[in-house]
ZAMARGU-4260 file (C-alpha; in steps of 0.2 Angstrom, whole numbers, plus 5000, padded with zeros to 4 digits):
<rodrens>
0) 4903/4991/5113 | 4922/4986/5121 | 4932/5000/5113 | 4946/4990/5112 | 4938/4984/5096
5) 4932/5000/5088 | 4947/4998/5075 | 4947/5012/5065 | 4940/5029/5054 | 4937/5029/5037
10) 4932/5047/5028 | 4914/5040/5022 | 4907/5036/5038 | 4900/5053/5041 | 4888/5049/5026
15) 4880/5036/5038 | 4874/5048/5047 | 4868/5063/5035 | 4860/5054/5020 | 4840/5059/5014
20) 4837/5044/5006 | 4829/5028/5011 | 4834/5011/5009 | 4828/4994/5014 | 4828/4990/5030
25) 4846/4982/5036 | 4851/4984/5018 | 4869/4987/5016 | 4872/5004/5014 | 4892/5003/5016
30) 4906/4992/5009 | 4924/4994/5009 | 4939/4985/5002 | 4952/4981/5014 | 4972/4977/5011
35) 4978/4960/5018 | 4999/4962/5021 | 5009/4949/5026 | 5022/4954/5042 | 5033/4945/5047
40) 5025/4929/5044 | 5006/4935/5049 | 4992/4943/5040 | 4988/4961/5046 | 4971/4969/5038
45) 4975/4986/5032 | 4968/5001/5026 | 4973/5011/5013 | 4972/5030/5018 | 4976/5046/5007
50) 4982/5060/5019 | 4973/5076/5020 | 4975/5092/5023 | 4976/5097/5042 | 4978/5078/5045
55) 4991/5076/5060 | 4999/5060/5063 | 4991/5058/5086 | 4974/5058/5074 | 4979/5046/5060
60) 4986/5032/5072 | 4974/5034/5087 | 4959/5034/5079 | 4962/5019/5069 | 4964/5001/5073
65) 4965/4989/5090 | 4982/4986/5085 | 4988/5008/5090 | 4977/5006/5106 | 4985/4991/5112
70) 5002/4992/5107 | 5009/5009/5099 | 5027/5003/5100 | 5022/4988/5090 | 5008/4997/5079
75) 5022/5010/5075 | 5035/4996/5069 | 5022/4988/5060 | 5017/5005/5051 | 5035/5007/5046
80) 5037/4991/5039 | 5022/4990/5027 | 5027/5009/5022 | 5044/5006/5018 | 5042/5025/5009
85) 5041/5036/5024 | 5054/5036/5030 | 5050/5049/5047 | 5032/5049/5052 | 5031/5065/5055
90) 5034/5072/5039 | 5022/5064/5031 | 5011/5074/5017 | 4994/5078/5009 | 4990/5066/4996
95) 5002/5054/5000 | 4994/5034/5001 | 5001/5025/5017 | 4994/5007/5025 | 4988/5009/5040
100) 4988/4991/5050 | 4971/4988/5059 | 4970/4972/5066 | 4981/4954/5066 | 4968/4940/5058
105) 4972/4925/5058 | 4973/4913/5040 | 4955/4912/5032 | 4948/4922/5042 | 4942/4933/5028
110) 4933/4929/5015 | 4947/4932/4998 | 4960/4935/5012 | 4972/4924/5002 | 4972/4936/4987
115) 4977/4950/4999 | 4961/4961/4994 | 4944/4959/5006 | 4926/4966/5006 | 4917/4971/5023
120) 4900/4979/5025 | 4902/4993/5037 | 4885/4998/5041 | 4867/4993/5035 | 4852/5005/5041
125) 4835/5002/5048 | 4831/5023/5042 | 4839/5040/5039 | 4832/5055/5048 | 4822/5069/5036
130) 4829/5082/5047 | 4847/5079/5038 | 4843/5089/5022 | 4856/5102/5026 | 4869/5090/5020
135) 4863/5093/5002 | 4859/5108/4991 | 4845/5114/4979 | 4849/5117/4963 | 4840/5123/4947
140) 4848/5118/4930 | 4852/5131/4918 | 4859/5126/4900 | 4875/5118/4897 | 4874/5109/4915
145) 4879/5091/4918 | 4878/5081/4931 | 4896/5077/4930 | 4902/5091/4929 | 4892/5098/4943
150) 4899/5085/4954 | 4914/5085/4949 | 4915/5103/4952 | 4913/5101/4971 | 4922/5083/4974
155) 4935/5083/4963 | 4942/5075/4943 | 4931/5062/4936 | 4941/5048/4939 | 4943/5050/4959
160) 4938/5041/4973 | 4929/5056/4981 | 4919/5059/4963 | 4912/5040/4962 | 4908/5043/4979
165) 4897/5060/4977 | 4890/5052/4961 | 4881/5038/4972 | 4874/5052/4983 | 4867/5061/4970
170) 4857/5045/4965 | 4850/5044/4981 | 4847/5062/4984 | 4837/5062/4966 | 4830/5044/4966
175) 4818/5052/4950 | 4833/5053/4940 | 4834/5038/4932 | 4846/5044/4919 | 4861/5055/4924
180) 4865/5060/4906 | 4847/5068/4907 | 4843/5082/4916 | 4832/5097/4908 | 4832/5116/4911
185) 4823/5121/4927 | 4823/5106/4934 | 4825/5106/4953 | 4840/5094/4959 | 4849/5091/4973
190) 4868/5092/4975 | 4878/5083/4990 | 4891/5096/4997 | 4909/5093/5000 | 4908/5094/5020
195) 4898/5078/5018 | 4913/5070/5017 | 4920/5075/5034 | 4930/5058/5041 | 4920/5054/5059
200) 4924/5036/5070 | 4917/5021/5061 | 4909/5009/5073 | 4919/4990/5076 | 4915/4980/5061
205) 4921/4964/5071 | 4911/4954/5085 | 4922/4949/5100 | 4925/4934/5092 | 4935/4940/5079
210) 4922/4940/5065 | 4918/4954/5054 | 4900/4963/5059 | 4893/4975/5049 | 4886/4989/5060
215) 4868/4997/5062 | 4864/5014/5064 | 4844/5018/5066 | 4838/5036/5067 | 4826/5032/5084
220) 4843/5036/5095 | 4853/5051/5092 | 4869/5050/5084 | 4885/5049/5097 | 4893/5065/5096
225) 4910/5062/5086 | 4925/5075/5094 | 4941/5075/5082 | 4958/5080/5093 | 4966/5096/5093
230) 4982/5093/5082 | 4997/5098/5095 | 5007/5114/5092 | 5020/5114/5080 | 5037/5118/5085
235) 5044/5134/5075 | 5060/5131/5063 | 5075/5139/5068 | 5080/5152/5054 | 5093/5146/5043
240) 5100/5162/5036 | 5118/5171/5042 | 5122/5153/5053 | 5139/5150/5055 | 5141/5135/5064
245) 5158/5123/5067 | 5145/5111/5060 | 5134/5114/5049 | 5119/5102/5052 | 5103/5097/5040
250) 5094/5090/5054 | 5075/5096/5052 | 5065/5104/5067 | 5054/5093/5076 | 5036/5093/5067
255) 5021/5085/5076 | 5008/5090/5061 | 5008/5086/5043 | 5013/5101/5033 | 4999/5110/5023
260) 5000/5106/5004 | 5005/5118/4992 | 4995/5121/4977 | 5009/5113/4969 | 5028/5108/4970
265) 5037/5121/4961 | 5056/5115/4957 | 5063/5098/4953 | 5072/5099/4970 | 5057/5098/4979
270) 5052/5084/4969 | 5067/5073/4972 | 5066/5076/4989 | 5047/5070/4989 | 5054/5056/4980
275) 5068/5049/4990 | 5061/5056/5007 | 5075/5069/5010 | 5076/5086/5018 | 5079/5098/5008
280) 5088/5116/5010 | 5085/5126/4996 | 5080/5146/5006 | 5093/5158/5014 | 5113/5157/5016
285) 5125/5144/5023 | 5142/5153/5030 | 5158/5142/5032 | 5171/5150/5040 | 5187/5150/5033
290) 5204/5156/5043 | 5210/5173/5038 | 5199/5174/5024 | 5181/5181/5021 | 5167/5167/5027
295) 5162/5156/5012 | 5144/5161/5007 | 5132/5147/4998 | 5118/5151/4993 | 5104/5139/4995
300) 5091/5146/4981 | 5104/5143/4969 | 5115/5129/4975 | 5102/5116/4985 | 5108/5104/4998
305) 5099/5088/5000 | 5100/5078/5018 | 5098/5059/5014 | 5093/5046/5028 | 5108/5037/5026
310) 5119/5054/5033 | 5125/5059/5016 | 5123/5076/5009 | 5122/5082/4991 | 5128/5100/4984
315) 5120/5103/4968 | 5131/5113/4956 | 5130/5120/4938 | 5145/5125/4928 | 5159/5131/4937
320) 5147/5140/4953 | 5158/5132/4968 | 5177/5132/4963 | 5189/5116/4968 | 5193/5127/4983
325) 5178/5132/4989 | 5173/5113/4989 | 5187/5108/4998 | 5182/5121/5014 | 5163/5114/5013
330) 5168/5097/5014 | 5179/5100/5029 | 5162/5102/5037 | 5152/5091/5027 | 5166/5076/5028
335) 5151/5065/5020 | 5146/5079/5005 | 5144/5073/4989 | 5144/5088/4975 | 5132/5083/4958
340) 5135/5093/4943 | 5117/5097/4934 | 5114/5109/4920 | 5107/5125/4922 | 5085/5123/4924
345) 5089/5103/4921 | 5071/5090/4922 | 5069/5081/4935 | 5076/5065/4926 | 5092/5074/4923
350) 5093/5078/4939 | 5089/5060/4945 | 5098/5053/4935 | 5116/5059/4942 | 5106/5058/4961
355) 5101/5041/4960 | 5122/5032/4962 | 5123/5044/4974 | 5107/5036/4984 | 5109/5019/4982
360) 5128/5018/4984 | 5130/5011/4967 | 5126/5010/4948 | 5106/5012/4942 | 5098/5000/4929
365) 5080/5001/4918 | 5076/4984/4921 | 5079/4967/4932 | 5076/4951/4925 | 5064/4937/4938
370) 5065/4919/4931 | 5052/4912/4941 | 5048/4891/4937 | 5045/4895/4920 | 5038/4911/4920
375) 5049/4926/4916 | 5046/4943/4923 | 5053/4959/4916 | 5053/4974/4926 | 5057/4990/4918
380) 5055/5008/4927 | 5065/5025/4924 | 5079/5020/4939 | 5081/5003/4947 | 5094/5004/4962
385) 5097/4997/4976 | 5085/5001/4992 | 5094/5011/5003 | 5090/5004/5019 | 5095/4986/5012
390) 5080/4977/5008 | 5081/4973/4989 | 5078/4985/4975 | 5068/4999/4970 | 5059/5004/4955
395) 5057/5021/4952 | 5045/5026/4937 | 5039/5045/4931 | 5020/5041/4925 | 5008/5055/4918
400) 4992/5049/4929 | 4985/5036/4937 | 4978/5026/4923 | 4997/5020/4921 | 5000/5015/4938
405) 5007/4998/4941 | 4990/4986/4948 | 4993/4981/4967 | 4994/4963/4961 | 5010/4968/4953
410) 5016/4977/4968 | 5011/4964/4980 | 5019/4952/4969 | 5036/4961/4968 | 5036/4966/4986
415) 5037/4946/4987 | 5052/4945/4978 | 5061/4961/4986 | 5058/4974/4975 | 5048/4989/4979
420) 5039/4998/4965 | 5039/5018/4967 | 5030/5028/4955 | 5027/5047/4954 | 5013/5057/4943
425) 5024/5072/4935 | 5012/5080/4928 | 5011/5100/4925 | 4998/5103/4937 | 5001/5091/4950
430) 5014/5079/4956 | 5012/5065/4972 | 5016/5046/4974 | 5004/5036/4966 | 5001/5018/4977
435) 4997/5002/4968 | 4980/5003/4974 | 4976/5015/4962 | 4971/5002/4954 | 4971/4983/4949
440) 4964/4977/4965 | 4961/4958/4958 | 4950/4945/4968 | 4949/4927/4970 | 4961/4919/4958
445) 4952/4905/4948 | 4962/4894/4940 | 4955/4879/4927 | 4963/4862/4927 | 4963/4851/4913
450) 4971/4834/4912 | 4983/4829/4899 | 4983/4812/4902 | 4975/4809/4884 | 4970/4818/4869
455) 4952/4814/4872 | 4951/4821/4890 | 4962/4836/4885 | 4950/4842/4870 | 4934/4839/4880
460) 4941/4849/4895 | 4946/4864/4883 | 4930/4864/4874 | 4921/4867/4890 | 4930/4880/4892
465) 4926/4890/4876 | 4906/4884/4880 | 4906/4868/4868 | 4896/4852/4873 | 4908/4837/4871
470) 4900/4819/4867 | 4911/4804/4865 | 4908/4789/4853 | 4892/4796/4845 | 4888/4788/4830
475) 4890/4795/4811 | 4885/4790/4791 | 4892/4796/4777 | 4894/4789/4760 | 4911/4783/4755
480) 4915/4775/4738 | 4900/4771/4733 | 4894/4765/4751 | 4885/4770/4765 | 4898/4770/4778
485) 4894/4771/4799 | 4907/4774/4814 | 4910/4780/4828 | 4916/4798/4831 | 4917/4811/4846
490) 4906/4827/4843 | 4907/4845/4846 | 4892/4857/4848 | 4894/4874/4849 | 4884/4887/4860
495) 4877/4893/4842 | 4872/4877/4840 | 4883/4872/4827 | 4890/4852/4824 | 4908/4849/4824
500) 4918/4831/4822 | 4935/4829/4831 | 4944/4815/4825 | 4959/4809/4834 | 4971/4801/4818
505) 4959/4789/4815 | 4951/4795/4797 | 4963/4794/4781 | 4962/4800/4765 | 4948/4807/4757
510) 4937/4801/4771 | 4936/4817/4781 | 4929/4826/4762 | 4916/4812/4761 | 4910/4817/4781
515) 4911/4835/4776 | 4898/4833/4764 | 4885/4827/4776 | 4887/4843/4783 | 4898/4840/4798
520) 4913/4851/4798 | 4928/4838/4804 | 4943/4845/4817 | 4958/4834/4815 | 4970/4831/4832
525) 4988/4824/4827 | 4991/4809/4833 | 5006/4814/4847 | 5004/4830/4849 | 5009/4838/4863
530) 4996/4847/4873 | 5003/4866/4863 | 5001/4856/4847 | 4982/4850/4852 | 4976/4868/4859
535) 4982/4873/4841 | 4973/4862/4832 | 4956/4862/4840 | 4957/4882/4839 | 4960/4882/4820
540) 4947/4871/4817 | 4936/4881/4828 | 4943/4895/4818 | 4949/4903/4837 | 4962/4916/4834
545) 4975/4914/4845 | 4993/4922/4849 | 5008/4910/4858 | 5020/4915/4871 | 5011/4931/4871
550) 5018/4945/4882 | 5008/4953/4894 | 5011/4970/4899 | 5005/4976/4916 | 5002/4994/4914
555) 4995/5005/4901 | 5012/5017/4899 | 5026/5015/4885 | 5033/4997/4884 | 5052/5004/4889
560) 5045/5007/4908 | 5034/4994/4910 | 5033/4978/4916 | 5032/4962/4907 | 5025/4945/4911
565) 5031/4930/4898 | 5026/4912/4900 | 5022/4898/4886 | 5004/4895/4882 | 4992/4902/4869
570) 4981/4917/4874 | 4964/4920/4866 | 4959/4937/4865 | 4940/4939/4869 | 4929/4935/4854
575) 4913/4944/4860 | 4910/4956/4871 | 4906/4950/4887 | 4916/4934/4884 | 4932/4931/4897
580) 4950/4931/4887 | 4958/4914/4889 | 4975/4907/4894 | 4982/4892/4892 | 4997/4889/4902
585) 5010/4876/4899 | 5021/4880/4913 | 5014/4883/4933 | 5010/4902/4935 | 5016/4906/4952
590) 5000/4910/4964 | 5005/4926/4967 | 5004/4932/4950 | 4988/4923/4947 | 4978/4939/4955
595) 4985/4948/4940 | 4974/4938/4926 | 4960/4940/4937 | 4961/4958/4937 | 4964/4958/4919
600) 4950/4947/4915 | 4960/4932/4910 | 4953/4916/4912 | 4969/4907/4916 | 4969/4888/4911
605) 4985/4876/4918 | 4986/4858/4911 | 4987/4846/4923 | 5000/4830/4921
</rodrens>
């Protein structure tokens, strides 16, 4: 294989290798979905990556993509582009989400690579060697055991990726499981274990042609050793405490590995400078000396200073701890210092709130206001301000977990019109960025045309939509004034098998009650309505409950940081379970935001003129 076109490693693929089970022959046993950003003008397949622990940045870029093998000046601007958030490379973090670019494709390439999210198969296998049990543990259930619980136990909270993972081992470890919510006491079982999971190289899954290929692995040849590299020695810090220097500087030490992640972030300084991607100084003494006086002491531990990337440095003071005085001498250091006031053991709100001016250069909103055709978008977050390094806005949001996270169509959306969605789980136990990946992924974008170009068309075309059978001209009798009475009328039948009449102005008087006796049920359509008026009438008579201009809410957090889509149409919520919600736009959605009613499971439904 050229290994120009091995592209990259993902942290399943050692699974390919140590699995018990069996499965069909070239069955696919590995799928992955893929990120599709737009650079400059040209699609870029990504993946979405969550740093580990003892990852280091060589290893990351090296390993991963043709792009970093046959250009690392361009992979590396590239990567800096798509992750406008990291802001140095080499302070990146466990747990942070970054893109890493793997490969230029040209348009269509991909199947769904319009919609920005793709599907590859990675590996299919022929067979799985027995001699691989050790990957997986014996274990004999005792009372008050669960499956879930076991796995969850090894790999991590319910909801993660890691934990779905493990859950479709298990299966295939214990394929006489049938149910997972049964296991009995003193059953034998068997329990994948976490170094399962170690990330090894995946093999190409494109053909030198360009296309994607899903790989093979077959248990006849042995299995190519995988070497990780060493990560490279990290330079020490120089120590911070009793410098006096003419000029104080916040400039880190040069680190080539990621830092090791605490068990958890302990002070709202650290948070913030997670946040906004700042060095932070909050150990040891600063000394300013001062002419005939004794040297000025700061304390760090209780008057932090933040280094921002745009040169600027923040004091952060409480009540009266640095006089007027003392102020003056630091800034005739620090000519670019800028001093916030925060109370004593404030949130990290309060103390974003005063830092966020100072890191944007100007005032902070809650929302921003996207007229877009006839679609208005609201976005609302805790701090919207201005991105420091010139390219649009940001939003910044405190969430709880991930089930609030903003979806990726939102964020790809948004990125599209210059505005970058930032948000951070503060939670007691744990705090880290949260990507729009999390979840929300969407798909192929389906959209249902119906012409307006006459009432009849219009009705038929909706009423295929909610599963009706439309027949025009179909002949009906009904007495009428002492008369048997035939005409010609349009039917409805309904899935349930149900007869419905739609007349179109055409019946007067007490002539609908006379057909309603026959049994039909008659749905009268105002002669010229307007296609809003038409949609109304033909749901009422269907007795359809609907809502207009209903807002749609992206995320599932508190309204007064969320973001809002609004457009005029009538939205039908689903009736059945199983059954798609409907919308019915009068105005052109913009395609970007169509992968949003896809993901939500929105039938969207535009009418054509």
């Amino acid at each position: 294989m050229n290994p120009d076109l091995r592209l990259w490693v993902i942290r399943l693929m050692a699974l390919a290798v140590v699995l018990l089970f069996a499965l069909p022959v070239y069955g696919v046993f590995l799928e992955k979905k893929f990120t599709v950003c737009r650079d400059q003008g040209r699609d870029v397949l990504c993946d979405s990556y969550v740093v580990q622990q003892d990852d280091f940045v060589t290893k990351l870029f090296k390993q991963r993509g043709e792009i970093s093998r046959q250009d690392m000046p361009a992979f590396l601007e590239i990567f800096k582009r798509l992750n406008p958030q990291v802001r140095n490379i080499d302070l990146i973090y466990p747990g942070q989400r970054i893109l890493i670019p793997l490969k230029l494709i040209a348009p269509d390439t991909l199947e769904g690579q319009s919609t920005g999210t793709v599907t590859i198969p990675l590996i299919t296998i022929t067979n799985v060697p027995e001699k691989l049990q050790g990957n997986a543990v014996e274990h004999v259930v005792v009372a008050g055991d669960s499956v879930s619980a076991l796995i969850a136990g090894r790999f991590g909270e319910y909801r993660s990726e890691a934990y779905q993972e493990a859950i479709e081992i298990f299966r295939n470890l214990n394929p006489d499981i049938k149910d997972l919510d049964r296991i009995r006491i003193g059953q034998k079982i068997k329990l994948p274990v976490p170094s399962i999971r170690k990330p090894a190289e995946s093999p190409a899954v494109f053909d030198k042609s360009g296309q994607p290929v899903a790989a093979q692995i077959d248990n006849k040849k042995p299995a190519e050793a995988l070497v990780e590299p060493k990560p490279e020695p990290v330079a020490p810090q120089p120590a911070v405490e009793g410098l006096k220097p003419e000029k104080p500087s916040l400039k880190p030490a040069a680190r080539t590995q990621i830092p090791s992640r605490k068990p958890h972030i302990t002070t709202v300084f650290e948070k913030a400078a997670r946040i906004f991607q700042a060095d932070l100084m909050d150990k040891g003494e600063y000394f300013f000396h001062r002419e005939g006086e004794e040297d000025l002491r700061l304390a760090l531990s209780e008057t932090p200073v933040m280094g921002l990337g745009s040169g600027k440095r923040v004091l952060f003071v409480h009540d009266n701890q640095v006089s007027e005085y003392d102020q003056a001498v630091i800034k005739s250091y620090w000519k670019n210092l800028i001093i916030v006031r925060i109370m004593e053991n404030a949130s990290l709100r309060e103390l974003l709130t005063p830092l966020c001016p100072v890191l944007s250069g100007g005032d902070c909103t809650h929302s921003l206001q996207i007229q877009d055709a006839g679609v208005s978008v609201t976005v609302r977050g805790d701090y919207i301000y201005d991105s420091p390094d010139g390219r649009g806005k940001v939003c910044l949001t405190l969430i709880e977990d991930r089930n609030q996270a903003t979806p990726q169509t939102i964020h790809r959306y948004l990125d599209g019109k210059n505005i970058q969605v930032s948000e951070w789980i503060d939670a007691a136990v744990y705090f880290g960025q949260v990507s729009g990946l999390e979840r929300g992924q969407g798909g192929n974008a389906a959209v249902t045309a119906i012409p307006c170009s006459s009432p009849e068309g219009f009705i038929e075309g909706l009423a295929a939509v909610f599963g009706f059978e439309y027949q025009k001209n179909v002949e009906v009798s009904f007495p009428y004034a002492g008369f048997q009475i035939k005409t010609l009328s349009n039917l409805l039948i309904a899935p349930s098998g149900q007869r419905l009449l739609v007349d179109y102005g055409d019946l007067y008087g007490d002539a609908v009650e006379s057909m309603e006796t026959t049994g039909f049920h008659v749905i009268q359509i105002k002669k010229g309505a307007d296609a809003m008026g038409m949609a109304k009438d033909l749901l009422n008579g269907l007795s359809i409950p609907f809502e207009e201009n209903h807002v749609f809410w992206v995320a599932d957090r508190p309204r007064i940081h969320n973001t809002s889509i609004r457009t005029p149409g009538v939205f039908i919520p689903s009736r059945k379970t199983g059954q798609p919600k409907v919308f019915i736009a009068l105005e052109r959605i913009p395609e970007k935001l169509l992968p949003f009613f896809n993901g939500e499971g929105i039938q969207v439904v535009c009418i054509s003129r």
